[in-house]
C-alpha positions, 0 to 999 in steps of 0.5 A: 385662348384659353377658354378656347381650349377648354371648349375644344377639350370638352368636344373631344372628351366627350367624343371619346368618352362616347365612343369609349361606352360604345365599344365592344371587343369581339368575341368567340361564341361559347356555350352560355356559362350556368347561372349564379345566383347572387343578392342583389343590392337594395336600390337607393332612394332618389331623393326629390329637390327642395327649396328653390328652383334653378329656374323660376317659371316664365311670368310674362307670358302669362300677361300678354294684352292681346294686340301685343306684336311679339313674344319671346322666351330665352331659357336658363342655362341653369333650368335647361340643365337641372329644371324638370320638364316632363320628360324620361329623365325628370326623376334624375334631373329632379333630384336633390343631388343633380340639383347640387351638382348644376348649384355648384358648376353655376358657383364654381363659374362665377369664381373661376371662369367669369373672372377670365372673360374680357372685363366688357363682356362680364358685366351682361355675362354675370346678368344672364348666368348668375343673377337672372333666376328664370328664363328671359322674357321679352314681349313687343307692346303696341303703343297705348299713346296715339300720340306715339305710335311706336311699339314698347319693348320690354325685356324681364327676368326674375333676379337675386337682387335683394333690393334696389340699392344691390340692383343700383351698384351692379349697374354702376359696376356694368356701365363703368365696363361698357361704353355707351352705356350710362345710368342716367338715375338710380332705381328707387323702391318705388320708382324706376331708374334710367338706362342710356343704351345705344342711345335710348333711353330705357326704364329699369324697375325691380319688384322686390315682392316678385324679385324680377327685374324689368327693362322697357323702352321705346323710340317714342314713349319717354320711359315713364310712360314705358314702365307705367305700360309694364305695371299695368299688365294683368294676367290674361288666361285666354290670350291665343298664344297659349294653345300653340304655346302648349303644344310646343313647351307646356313647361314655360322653360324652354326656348319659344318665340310667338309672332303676331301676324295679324298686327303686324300684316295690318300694318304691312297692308295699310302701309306696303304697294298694292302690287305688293299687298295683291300678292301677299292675298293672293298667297294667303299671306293676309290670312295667317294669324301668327306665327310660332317656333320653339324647342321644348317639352310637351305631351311627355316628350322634348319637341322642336316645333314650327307652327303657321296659324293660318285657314286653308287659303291661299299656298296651303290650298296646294297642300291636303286638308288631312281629316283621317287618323290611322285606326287600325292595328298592329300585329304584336308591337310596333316599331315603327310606323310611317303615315302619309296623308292622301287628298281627298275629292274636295281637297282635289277640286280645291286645288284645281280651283287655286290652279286656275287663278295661276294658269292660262285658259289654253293651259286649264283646257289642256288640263282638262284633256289630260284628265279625260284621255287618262280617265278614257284609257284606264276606266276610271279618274283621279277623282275616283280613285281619290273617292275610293282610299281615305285619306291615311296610308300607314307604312308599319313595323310590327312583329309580321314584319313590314307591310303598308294599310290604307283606309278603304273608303269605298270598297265597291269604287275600289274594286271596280279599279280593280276590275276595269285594270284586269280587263284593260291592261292584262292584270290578273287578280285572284283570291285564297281563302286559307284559315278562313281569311280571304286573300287577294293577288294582283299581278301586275305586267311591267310598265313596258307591256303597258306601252304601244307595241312600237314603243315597246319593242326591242330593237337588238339581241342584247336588249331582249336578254336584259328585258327578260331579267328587268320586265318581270311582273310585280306583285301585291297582295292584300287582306281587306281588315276593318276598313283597311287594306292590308298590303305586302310584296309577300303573302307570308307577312300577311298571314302571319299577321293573322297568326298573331292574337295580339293586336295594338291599336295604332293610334294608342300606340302614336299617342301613349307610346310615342306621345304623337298626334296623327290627326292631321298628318300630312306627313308622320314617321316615328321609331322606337329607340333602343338604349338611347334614355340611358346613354342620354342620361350617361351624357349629362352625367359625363358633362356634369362630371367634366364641367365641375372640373373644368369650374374647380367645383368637382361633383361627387359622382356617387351622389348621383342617381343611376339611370335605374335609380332614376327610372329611366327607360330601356327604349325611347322614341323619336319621329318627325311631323308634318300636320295639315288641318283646318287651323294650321300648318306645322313640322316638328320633329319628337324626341326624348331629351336631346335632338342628339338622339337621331345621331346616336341611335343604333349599334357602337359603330353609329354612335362612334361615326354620329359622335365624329358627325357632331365633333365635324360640325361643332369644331369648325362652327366653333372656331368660326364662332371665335373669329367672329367674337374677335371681330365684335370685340375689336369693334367695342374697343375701336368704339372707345377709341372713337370717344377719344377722339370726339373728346379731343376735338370736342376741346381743340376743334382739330385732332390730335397730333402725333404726340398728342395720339401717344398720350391719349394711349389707344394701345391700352386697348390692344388684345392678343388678337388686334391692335387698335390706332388713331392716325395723327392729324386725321382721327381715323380710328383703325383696327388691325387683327391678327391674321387668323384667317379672316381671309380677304383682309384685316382691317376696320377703320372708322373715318370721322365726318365733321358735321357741324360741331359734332363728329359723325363715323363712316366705316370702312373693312376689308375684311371678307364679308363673313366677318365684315360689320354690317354697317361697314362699306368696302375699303376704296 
């Protein structure tokens, strides 16, 4: 409980320290006081870090054979807090100071809360948070021994273990504290140790010249063959995980996980149904070459990212192929733009192609009909009107105001368009030459107008009065610029934009400025972010501070840079991808430093409501969080109760009577939050937790099947399936 408190304690400091820093108290406007002149302190150095790293660079992703199935790293707690990755704050979170903060919370954790978790749980606890000096890495092999086709699993980590032998008594020290878990033979300098975990057999190596540790093991190599498959890797420079790796965390400290679909879809195809693996063709499912989704930093900016290698077949036949990148520009600087990708002629017959493989023929000819009544009633076609616009249209925010462009392909098909809705449908379309720039005006009549006179007419008085306020005529206007049109419900933005001299060329601005891409988007939005670097750095300063307290390690706050020390930006920015090329299909979403930058940007009313948002959220997850502990470890205690009883049945061949039960003393393996039992005579094992709300019911019992010699466990819970444990069935 008293971690939990804690947990709750920080939320709610930090919400109300935001929301502190946010507020601002009205005031009367007055006349601005006169200036003073005043001397300005001199700006302190920022002194860099030395010495070692919070978090040593990945290793095993640099050695990766290329059959391998799968790769994954999980980063350092540490490195997410004080290692660089090429972002806004790195200077700050470069520094020595910042540095020796995060050293000393890391110390102060070891002393004072690790003692304060469950003995079980400290042992792996102490692995991740104080030994491990990188991120983790794990990587699925494929076998090398035909003889045993199943994969390899290899998990690594560089550690602070000096040698085996300190290697050899942390691991004596976890297994005692972890049922099922047994050290089967010491690591040896130049020899791997044996691990028995969950039942199989794992190989444990330390290289003391890398200090990194290495766990492998298989269901089917013996863990021998395990290790001798991780000594053999060797670097592999051009291994293809790395250019999707690149674009979502080139720093090799972030959160990443590659999957290759090719082996393992080879393996679905040779083994899965035909209808099955039909399917899976039809959908293109057969042609993605891996799958990959992480969170880090890349191009100067924290991204989330999810990427599908894959040609254009199958599902993605229904999706543009996106060509075009905007390239034209702004008016002054922008604040934001939104880009949507159009498709092309070819994109549009392949679609209609793919479209016939999921229709009927009745269905195709009705198709067809509907194209050439819509290209008889309004002059021109879809695919017309396609070969006309390019393949960007571009919402923008600049210094004009708001207004959209749209690459002009084909000027003469365009204003045939035009021409053919003036003639049809009663659009009016005139020109103003004013500055010596031309100005179009196209006046639409309302969508009613449009309609046969019997659908169109009104049928009451009331009806009359409403479409007189509702049917009025819309209007677009639009300059024709280097390709583009130029577009806006308002002649004013258009000319002011031509007052404006200055000019930013959109696609620098995306790559420089908001360190986008737009080639390829199907989809693109991007802001700039007023205040929000330097309330991002306020934030970690504001947990660096709360953190070292709650540890017993108080940080010297004045030690620390400030955000102009630092160097950190006025504005930031954020956006969203959605990209559609030859090679792949993905989303991410950009930011400078935390995704908690959607939240809080804006006035002190938003980032008071986002902070709420956070708290809303994080609270219930938290406690739903800490049910669901209890549960996992009521399950680890009733395992030990289970060893129990297969013990004494292993020397009686009965259970234990009730007095017996008594003196095996399953109630020293009771918590504040359940209580453990053995039935007499029957070696159920039950576990009853407390009634926090688990809802439906509070019980897990492990019943006993004789099997032989040996004692096999059925589960039963009737605990709501939240928390139930998977390999549980329902109570009878």
């Amino acid at each position: 409980m008293q971690t939990r408190s804690r947990w709750l304690t920080f939320v709610l400091a930090i919400s109300i320290l935001s929301a502190c820093d946010q507020a601002q108290t009205p005031q009367q406007v007055s006349e601005p006081a006169p200036a003073v002149e005043t001397q300005q302190p001199t700006m302190r150095a920022v002194e860099p870090a030395t010495g070692e790293a919070l978090s040593k660079p990945a290793y095993l992703r640099e050695r990766l054979p290329n059959d391998v199935y799968g790769y994954a790293r999980i980063p350092s707690i540490w490195g997410m807090m004080g290692v660089p990755t090429g972002g806004v704050l790195d200077k700050a979170v470069g520094s020595a100071a910042y540095a020796d903060a995060v050293r000393s919370i890391r110390e102060g954790f070891s002393a004072t809360v690790l003692p304060e978790f469950p003995p079980d749980a400290r042992p792996m606890l102490s692995l991740l948070l104080l030994h491990a000096t990188s991120p983790i890495e794990i990587a699925v092999l494929a076998p090398t021994d035909q003889q045993n086709p199943a994969p390899v699993v290899m998990i690594t980590m560089a550690v602070d273990f000096s040698d085996a032998a300190a290697l050899n008594k942390f691991l004596d020290e976890a297994t005692s504290q972890a049922p099922g878990v047994a050290m089967l033979n010491p690591v040896q300098a130049d020899q791997p140790g044996e691990l028995l975990a969950g039942g199989m057999r794992l190989s444990v190596r330390l290289d003391q010249a890398e200090s990194r540790l290495f766990l492998s093991g298989s269901v089917g190599p013996a863990p021998s063959a395990t290790a001798s498959i991780a000594q053999a890797l060797q670097p592999n420079p051009t291994h293809p995980m790395y250019s999707v790796e690149q674009s979502i965390d080139a720093s090799g400290q972030g959160l990443f996980v590659w999957v290759n679909t090719t082996q393992l879809i080879g393996l679905a195809s040779a083994m899965g149904p035909r209808d099955q693996v039909a399917m899976m063709n039809m959908f293109g499912v057969n042609d993605i070459k891996s799958l990959a989704v992480g969170l880090g930093a890349s191009g100067g900016i924290h991204r989330l990212k999810a990427v599908v290698e894959m040609p254009k077949r199958g599902f993605r036949t229904f999706l543009p192929l996106v060509g075009d990148a905007p390239t034209f520009s702004a008016a002054g600087d922008p604040t934001g733009i939104a880009v949507l990708g159009l498709p092309s002629t070819a994109d549009w017959a392949a679609f209609e192609a793919e479209l016939t493989k999921f229709s009927t023929p009745q269905d195709m000819q009705k198709y067809q009909d509907f194209k050439r009544e819509f290209k008889e009633k309004l002059g021109f076609g879809i695919d017309d009107l396609l070969a006309a616009l390019g393949q960007d249209m571009s919402i923008v925010f600049d210094d004009a105001g708001r207004y959209v462009a749209v690459r002009l392909k084909d000027g003469q098909k365009f204003h045939a368009i035009i021409d053919s809705a003036v003639q049809r449908f009663g659009f009016k379309h005139e020109t103003r030459e004013i500055g010596g720039n031309i100005y179009h005006h196209l006046t639409m009549p309302p969508f009613e107008q449009l309609l046969p006179d019997d659908a169109a007419a009104a049928k009451s008085e009331g009806e009359i009065l409403a479409r007189r306020f509702l049917d009025a005529p819309s209007h677009t206007y639009w300059i024709e610029e280097d390709g583009y049109l130029i577009m806006s419900s308002l002649p004013q933005v258009l000319m002011d934009r031509n007052y404006i001299a200055e000019r930013t060329p959109v696609d620098q601005w995306l790559e420089q400025t908001q360190r986008m891409q737009a080639d390829g988007a199907l989809l693109l939005g991007t802001l700039r972010n007023d205040d929000v670097p330097g309330l991002m750095y306020q934030f970690n300063l504001e947990m660096l501070s709360y953190l070292g307290d709650v540890v017993q390690r108080p940080i010297d706050m004045f030690a620390l840079p400030t955000a102009r020390e630092a160097g950190v930006p006025d504005e930031g920015s954020f956006g969203v991808k959605l990209t559609s090329n030859e090679s792949q299909l993905a989303l991410e979403f950009t930011f400078e430093s935390n995704p908690a930058e959607l939240l809080l940007a804006g006035n002190s009313a938003g980032s008071v409501a986002a902070m709420g948002i956070v708290a809303a959220i994080a609270l219930p997850a938290y406690n739903e969080y800490i049910k669901a502990a209890s549960v996992n470890q009521g399950m680890v205690s009733g395992e030990q109760a289970k060893l129990l009883v297969e013990t004494f049945y292993a020397d009686n061949a009965r259970f234990p009577s009730a007095d017996e039960v008594v003196e095996l003393n399953p109630g020293s393996l009771n918590s504040d939050r359940y209580r453990i039992s053995i039935v007499p005579d029957d070696g159920r094992v039950v576990i009853e937790y407390d009634d926090f709300a688990l809802y439906e019911g509070r019980s897990v019992i492990f019943v006993p099947q004789i099997e032989g010699d040996m004692i096999g466990w059925r589960c039963e819970s009737d605990l709501a399936d939240t928390y139930k444990p998977i390999m549980c069935d329902p109570l009878p």
